[in-house]
GULOZA-425265 format. One line per 10 residues: number of its first residue (from 0); their letters; for each residue x, y, z of N, C-alpha, C, CB. Coordinates in steps of 0.1 Angstrom, whole numbers. Glycine has a CB too. Layout:
// GULOZA-425265
NUM> A> X:Y:Z:X:Y:Z:X:Y:Z:X:Y:Z ~ ...
***
This chain:
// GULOZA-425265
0> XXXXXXXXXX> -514:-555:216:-508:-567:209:-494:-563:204:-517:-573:198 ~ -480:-572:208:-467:-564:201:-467:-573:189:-451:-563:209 ~ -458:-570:183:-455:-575:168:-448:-590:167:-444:-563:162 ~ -447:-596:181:-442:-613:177:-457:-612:186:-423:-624:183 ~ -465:-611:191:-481:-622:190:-486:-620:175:-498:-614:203 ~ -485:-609:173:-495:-604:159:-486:-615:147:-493:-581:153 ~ -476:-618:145:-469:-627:141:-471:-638:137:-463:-628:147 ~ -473:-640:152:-480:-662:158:-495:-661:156:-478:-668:184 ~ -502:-650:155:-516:-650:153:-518:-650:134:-522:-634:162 ~ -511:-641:127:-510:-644:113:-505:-660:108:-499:-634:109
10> XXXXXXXXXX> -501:-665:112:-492:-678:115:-499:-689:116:-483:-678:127 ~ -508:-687:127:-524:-694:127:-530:-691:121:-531:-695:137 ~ -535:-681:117:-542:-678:104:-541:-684:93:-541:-668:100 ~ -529:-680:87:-523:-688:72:-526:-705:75:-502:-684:70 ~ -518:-707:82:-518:-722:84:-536:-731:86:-508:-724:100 ~ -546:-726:93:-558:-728:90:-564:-724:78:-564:-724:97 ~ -559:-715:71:-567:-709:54:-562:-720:49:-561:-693:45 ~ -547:-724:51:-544:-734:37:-544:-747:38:-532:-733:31 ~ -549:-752:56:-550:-766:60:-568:-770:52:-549:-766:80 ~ -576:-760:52:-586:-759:47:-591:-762:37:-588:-753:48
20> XXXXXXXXXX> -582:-745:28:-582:-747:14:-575:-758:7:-576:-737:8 ~ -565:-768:13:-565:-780:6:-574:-791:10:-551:-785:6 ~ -581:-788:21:-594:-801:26:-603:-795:11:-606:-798:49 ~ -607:-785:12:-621:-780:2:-618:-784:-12:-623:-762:1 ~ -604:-783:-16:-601:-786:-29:-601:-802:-32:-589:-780:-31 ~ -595:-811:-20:-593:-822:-23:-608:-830:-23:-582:-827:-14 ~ -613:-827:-13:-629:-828:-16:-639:-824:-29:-634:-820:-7 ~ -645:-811:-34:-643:-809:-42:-636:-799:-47:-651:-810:-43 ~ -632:-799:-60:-619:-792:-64:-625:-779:-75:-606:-805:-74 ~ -641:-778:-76:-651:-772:-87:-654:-761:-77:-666:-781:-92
30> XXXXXXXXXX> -658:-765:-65:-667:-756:-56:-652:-752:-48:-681:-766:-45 ~ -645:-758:-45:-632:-747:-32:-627:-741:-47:-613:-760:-19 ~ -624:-740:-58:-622:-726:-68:-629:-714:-68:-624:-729:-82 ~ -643:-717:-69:-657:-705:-64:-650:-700:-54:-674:-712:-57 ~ -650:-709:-45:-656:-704:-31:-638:-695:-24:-664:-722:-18 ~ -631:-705:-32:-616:-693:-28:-614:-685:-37:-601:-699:-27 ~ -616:-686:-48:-618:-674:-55:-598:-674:-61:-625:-659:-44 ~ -600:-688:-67:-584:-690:-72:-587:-692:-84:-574:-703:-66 ~ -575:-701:-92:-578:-701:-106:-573:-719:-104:-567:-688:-117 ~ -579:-728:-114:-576:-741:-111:-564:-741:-112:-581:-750:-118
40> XXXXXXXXXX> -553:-736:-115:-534:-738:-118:-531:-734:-102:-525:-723:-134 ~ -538:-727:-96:-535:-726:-82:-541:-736:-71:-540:-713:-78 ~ -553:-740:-77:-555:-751:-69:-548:-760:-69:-563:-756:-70 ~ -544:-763:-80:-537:-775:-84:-521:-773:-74:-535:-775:-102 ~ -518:-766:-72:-507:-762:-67:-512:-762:-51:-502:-747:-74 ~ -522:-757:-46:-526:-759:-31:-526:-773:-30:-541:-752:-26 ~ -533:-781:-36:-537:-795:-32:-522:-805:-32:-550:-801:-45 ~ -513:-799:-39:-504:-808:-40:-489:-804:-31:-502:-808:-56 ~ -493:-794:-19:-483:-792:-14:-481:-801:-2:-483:-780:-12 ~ -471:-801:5:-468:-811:14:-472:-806:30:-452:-814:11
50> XXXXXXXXXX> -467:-810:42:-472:-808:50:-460:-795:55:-475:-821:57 ~ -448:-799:50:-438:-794:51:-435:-779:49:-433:-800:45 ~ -436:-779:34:-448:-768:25:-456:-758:32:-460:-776:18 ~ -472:-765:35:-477:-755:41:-477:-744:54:-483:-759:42 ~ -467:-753:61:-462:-747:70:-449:-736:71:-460:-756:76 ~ -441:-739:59:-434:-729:54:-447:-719:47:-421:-736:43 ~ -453:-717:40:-463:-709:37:-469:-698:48:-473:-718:33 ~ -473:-706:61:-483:-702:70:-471:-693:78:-491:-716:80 ~ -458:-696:77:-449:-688:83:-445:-676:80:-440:-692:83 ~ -454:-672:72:-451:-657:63:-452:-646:72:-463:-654:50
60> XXXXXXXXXX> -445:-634:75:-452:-623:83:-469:-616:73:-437:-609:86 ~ -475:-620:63:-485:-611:60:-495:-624:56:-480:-597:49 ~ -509:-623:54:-520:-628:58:-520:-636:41:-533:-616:64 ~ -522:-648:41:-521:-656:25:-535:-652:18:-520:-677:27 ~ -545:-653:27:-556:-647:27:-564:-631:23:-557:-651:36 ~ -572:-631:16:-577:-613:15:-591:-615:16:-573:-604:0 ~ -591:-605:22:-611:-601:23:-617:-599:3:-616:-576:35 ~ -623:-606:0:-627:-604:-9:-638:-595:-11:-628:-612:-12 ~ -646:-589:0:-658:-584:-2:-653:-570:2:-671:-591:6 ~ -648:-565:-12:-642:-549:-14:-648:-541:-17:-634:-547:-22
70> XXXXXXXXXX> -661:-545:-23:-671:-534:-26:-682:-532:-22:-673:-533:-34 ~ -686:-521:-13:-694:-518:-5:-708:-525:-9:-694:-505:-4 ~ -713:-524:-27:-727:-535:-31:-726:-545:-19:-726:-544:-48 ~ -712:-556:-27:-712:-567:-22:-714:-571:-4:-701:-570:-26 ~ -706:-560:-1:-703:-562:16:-716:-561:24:-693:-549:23 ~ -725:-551:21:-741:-545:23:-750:-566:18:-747:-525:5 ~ -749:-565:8:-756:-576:7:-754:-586:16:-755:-580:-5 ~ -741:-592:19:-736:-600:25:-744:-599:44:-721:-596:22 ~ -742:-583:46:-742:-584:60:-759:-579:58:-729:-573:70 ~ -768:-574:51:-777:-571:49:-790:-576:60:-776:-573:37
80> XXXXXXXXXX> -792:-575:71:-802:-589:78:-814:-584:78:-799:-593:94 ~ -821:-583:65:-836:-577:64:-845:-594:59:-837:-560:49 ~ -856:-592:56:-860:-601:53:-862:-610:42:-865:-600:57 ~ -848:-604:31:-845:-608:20:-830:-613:20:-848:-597:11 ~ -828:-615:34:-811:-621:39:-808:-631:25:-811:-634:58 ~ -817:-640:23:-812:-649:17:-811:-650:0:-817:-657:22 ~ -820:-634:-6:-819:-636:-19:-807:-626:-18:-833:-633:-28 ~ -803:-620:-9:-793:-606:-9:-781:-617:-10:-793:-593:8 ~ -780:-623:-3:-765:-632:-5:-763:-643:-14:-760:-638:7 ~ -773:-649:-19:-777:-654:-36:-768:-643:-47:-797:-651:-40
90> XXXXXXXXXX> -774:-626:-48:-775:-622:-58:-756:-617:-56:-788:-612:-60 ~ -754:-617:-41:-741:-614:-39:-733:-619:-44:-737:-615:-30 ~ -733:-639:-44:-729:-647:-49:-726:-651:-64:-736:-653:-44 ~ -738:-646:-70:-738:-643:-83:-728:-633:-88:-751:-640:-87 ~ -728:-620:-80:-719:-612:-87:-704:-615:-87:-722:-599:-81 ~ -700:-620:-77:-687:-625:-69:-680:-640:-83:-694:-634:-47 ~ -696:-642:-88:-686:-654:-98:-687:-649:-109:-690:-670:-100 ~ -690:-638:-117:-692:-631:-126:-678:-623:-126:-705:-625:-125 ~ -668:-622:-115:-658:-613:-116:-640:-622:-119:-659:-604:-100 ~ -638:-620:-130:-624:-630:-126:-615:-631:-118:-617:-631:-131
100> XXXXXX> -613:-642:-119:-602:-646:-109:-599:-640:-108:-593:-653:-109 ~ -590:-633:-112:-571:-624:-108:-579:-612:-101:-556:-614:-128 ~ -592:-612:-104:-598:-598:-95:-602:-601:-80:-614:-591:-102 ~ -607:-615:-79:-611:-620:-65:-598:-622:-57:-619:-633:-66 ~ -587:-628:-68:-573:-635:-62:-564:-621:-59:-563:-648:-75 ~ -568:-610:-59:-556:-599:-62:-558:-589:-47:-558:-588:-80
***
Protein backbone atom coordinates (compact mmCIF):
# COMPACT_ATOMS: atom_id res chain seq x y z
CA UNK A 1 0.00 0.00 0.00
CA UNK A 2 1.86 3.60 -0.97
CA UNK A 3 1.23 6.55 1.04
CA UNK A 4 -1.72 8.34 -1.11
CA UNK A 5 -4.06 4.85 -0.75
CA UNK A 6 -3.08 4.71 3.03
CA UNK A 7 -4.25 8.44 2.83
CA UNK A 8 -7.82 7.86 1.03
CA UNK A 9 -8.13 4.81 3.40
CA UNK A 10 -7.48 7.10 6.67
CA UNK A 11 -9.95 9.59 4.99
CA UNK A 12 -12.61 6.93 4.96
CA UNK A 13 -11.99 6.05 8.17
CA UNK A 14 -12.21 9.46 9.83
CA UNK A 15 -15.12 10.44 7.78
CA UNK A 16 -17.20 7.10 8.96
CA UNK A 17 -15.98 7.56 12.82
CA UNK A 18 -17.46 11.05 12.79
CA UNK A 19 -20.48 10.40 10.34
CA UNK A 20 -21.37 7.98 13.21
CA UNK A 21 -20.21 9.61 16.18
CA UNK A 22 -22.62 12.45 15.36
CA UNK A 23 -25.58 9.77 14.40
CA UNK A 24 -24.78 8.08 18.18
CA UNK A 25 -24.72 11.42 19.84
CA UNK A 26 -27.67 12.96 18.15
CA UNK A 27 -29.57 9.86 19.04
CA UNK A 28 -28.54 9.39 22.31
CA UNK A 29 -26.11 11.93 23.53
CA UNK A 30 -25.60 9.78 27.40
CA UNK A 31 -24.65 6.50 25.75
CA UNK A 32 -22.36 7.88 22.39
CA UNK A 33 -20.19 9.77 25.51
CA UNK A 34 -19.62 6.04 27.21
CA UNK A 35 -19.28 4.43 24.30
CA UNK A 36 -16.76 7.14 22.55
CA UNK A 37 -15.16 7.76 25.40
CA UNK A 38 -15.40 11.80 25.01
CA UNK A 39 -16.28 14.38 27.38
CA UNK A 40 -19.87 16.08 26.89
CA UNK A 41 -18.02 19.67 25.71
CA UNK A 42 -16.78 17.39 22.86
CA UNK A 43 -19.84 16.03 22.08
CA UNK A 44 -21.34 18.95 21.99
CA UNK A 45 -18.91 20.13 19.49
CA UNK A 46 -19.25 16.65 17.32
CA UNK A 47 -23.00 17.01 17.07
CA UNK A 48 -22.89 20.52 16.04
CA UNK A 49 -20.53 20.33 13.20
CA UNK A 50 -21.56 20.84 9.64
CA UNK A 51 -21.34 18.63 6.75
CA UNK A 52 -18.70 20.84 5.53
CA UNK A 53 -16.80 20.50 8.76
CA UNK A 54 -16.69 16.89 8.95
CA UNK A 55 -15.24 16.44 5.93
CA UNK A 56 -12.56 18.90 6.50
CA UNK A 57 -11.96 16.75 9.77
CA UNK A 58 -11.95 13.30 7.88
CA UNK A 59 -9.25 14.93 5.62
CA UNK A 60 -6.57 14.77 8.16
CA UNK A 61 -3.46 12.57 7.22
CA UNK A 62 -3.70 10.66 10.92
CA UNK A 63 -6.66 8.54 12.27
CA UNK A 64 -9.40 10.96 14.52
CA UNK A 65 -9.97 7.81 16.16
CA UNK A 66 -7.73 5.57 18.89
CA UNK A 67 -7.90 2.03 20.02
CA UNK A 68 -8.89 2.40 23.39
CA UNK A 69 -8.31 -1.08 24.65
CA UNK A 70 -4.54 -0.33 25.76
CA UNK A 71 -4.33 -2.52 28.37
CA UNK A 72 -3.69 -5.94 27.98
CA UNK A 73 -6.59 -6.77 31.29
CA UNK A 74 -8.91 -4.97 29.09
CA UNK A 75 -7.94 -6.33 25.54
CA UNK A 76 -7.91 -10.29 26.99
CA UNK A 77 -11.34 -9.66 28.39
CA UNK A 78 -12.68 -8.16 25.38
CA UNK A 79 -11.36 -10.88 22.99
CA UNK A 80 -11.56 -13.60 25.73
CA UNK A 81 -14.05 -16.47 23.94
CA UNK A 82 -14.36 -18.87 26.90
CA UNK A 83 -17.59 -19.46 28.41
CA UNK A 84 -17.76 -16.45 30.49
CA UNK A 85 -17.53 -14.21 27.02
CA UNK A 86 -20.21 -12.28 28.34
CA UNK A 87 -19.44 -11.55 32.07
CA UNK A 88 -15.66 -10.84 30.71
CA UNK A 89 -16.91 -7.96 28.56
CA UNK A 90 -19.47 -6.63 31.28
CA UNK A 91 -16.61 -6.42 33.77
CA UNK A 92 -14.45 -4.90 30.78
CA UNK A 93 -17.08 -2.40 30.37
CA UNK A 94 -17.19 -1.52 33.89
CA UNK A 95 -13.56 -0.88 34.09
CA UNK A 96 -13.44 1.27 30.75
CA UNK A 97 -16.16 3.68 32.60
CA UNK A 98 -14.47 3.88 35.80
CA UNK A 99 -11.36 5.57 33.80
CA UNK A 100 -11.61 9.33 32.78
CA UNK A 101 -12.20 10.82 29.99
CA UNK A 102 -8.90 12.55 29.06
CA UNK A 103 -7.56 8.82 29.71
CA UNK A 104 -9.98 7.06 27.17
CA UNK A 105 -9.89 10.44 24.88
CA UNK A 106 -5.91 10.63 24.90
Amino acid sequence: MNAHQLHEEIKETNLSYMLLAQQMIQEDKASAIFRLGVSEETADLISGLTPAQLLKMASANMLLCCFRLDENVLLNMVTDYNKDRMMSQAHAAILMAGRPVEALAA
